[in-house]
Structures are given as C-alpha cells and as structure tokens.
C-alpha positions in Angstrom: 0.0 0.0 0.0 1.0 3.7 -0.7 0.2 4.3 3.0 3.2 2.4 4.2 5.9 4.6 5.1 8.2 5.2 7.7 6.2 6.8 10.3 7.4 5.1 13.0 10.7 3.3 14.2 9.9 0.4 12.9 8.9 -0.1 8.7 7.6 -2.5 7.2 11.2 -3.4 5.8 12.5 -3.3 8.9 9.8 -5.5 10.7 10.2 -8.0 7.5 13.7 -8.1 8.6 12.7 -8.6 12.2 10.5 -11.5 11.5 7.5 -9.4 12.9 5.2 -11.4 12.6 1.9 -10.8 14.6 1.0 -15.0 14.8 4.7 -15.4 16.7 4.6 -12.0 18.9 2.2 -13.6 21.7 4.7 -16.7 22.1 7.7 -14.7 22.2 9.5 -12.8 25.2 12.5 -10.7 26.0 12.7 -9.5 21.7 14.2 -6.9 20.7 10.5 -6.0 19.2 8.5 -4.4 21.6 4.3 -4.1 21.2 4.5 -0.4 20.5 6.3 -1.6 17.4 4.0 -4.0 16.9 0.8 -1.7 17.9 1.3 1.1 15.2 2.4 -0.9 12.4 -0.6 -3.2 13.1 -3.2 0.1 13.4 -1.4 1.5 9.8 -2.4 -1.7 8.2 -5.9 -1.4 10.0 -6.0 1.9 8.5 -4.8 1.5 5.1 -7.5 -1.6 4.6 -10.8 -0.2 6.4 -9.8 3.5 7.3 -10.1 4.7 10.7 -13.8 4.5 12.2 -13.4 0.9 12.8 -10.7 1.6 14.7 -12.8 3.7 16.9 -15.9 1.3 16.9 -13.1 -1.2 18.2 -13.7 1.0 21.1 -17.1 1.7 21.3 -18.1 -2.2 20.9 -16.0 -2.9 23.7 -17.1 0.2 25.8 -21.0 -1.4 25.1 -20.3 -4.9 26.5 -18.2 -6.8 23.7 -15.2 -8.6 24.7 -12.0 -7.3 22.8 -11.9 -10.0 20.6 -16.2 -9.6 19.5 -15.5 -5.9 19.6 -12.8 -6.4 17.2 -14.2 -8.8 14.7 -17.5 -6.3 14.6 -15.6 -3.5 14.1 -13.2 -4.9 11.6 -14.4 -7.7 10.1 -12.2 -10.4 10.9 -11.6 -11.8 13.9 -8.1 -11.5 15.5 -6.9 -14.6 14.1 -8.3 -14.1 10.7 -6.4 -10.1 11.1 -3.0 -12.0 12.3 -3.0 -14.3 9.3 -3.6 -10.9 7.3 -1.3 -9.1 8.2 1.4 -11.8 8.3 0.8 -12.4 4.4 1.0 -8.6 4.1 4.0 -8.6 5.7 5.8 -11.5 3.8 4.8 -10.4 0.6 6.3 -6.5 1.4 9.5 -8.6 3.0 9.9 -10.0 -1.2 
C-alpha cells in the first residue's frame, strides 16, 4: 500500500527483517520487538484496509459490552486470528 511509510521506528522493511510477525509475537518474550512496534504498524495496516472509524468502533463495541476480541471482529471484520493471518501475508509479501 502507498500508505506504508516510515512513520514510526519500525517499517515494514525493517519489521520483514525482524521477522515481525503478529502470529509469533504472543509466544515470544524478551525480543528486541516491543508491542509499540508492533501496535502502530498493526493500526497502519488497520488503516490503510478499512480507514479509521473501525478503529474507533473497536472501542465503542468494547465500551458497550463486547469482549475485545467480538469488539474487534465487529468493528473490523475479521476476527483477531483471521487479522494476524492478514497481516502476516501482508508482511511476507512486502519482506519479497
């Protein structure tokens, strides 16, 4: 996507390089990665493929009963795994 860029410390080259990989982060400990990392470059891709009022309605679901992981799926469309395997084919492909 255009909307990639380097707006944080971490790019998408850089996390490619990192093996940052959403699917793995949970297992892992004591990385050099750290969730903020993870966080923004995960709410960018969030962004970039439904804009930014799911984001928001993440929120609001959550804020009206949901569990995080209803709350996301409503908001976003997938649920978390379905968003992990997502962004971890994103991320390959940008790492070729």
């Amino acid at each position: 996507h255009e909307y990639w860029g380097n707006h944080f410390a971490t790019t998408l080259e850089d996390a490619a390089a990192e093996d940052l990989m959403l699917s793995r982060y949970e297992a892992r400990t004591g990385g050099a990665n750290d969730p903020y990392n993870y966080g923004s470059l995960a709410t960018e891709y969030i962004i970039a493929s439904v804009g930014v009022d799911p984001i928001l309605d993440i929120f609001r679901y959550a804020g009206e009963g949901a569990s995080f992981e209803e709350a996301f799926e409503q908001a976003i469309g997938l649920s978390v795994e379905e968003f992990y395997q997502a962004f971890d084919t994103m991320n390959e492909e940008m790492a070729r």
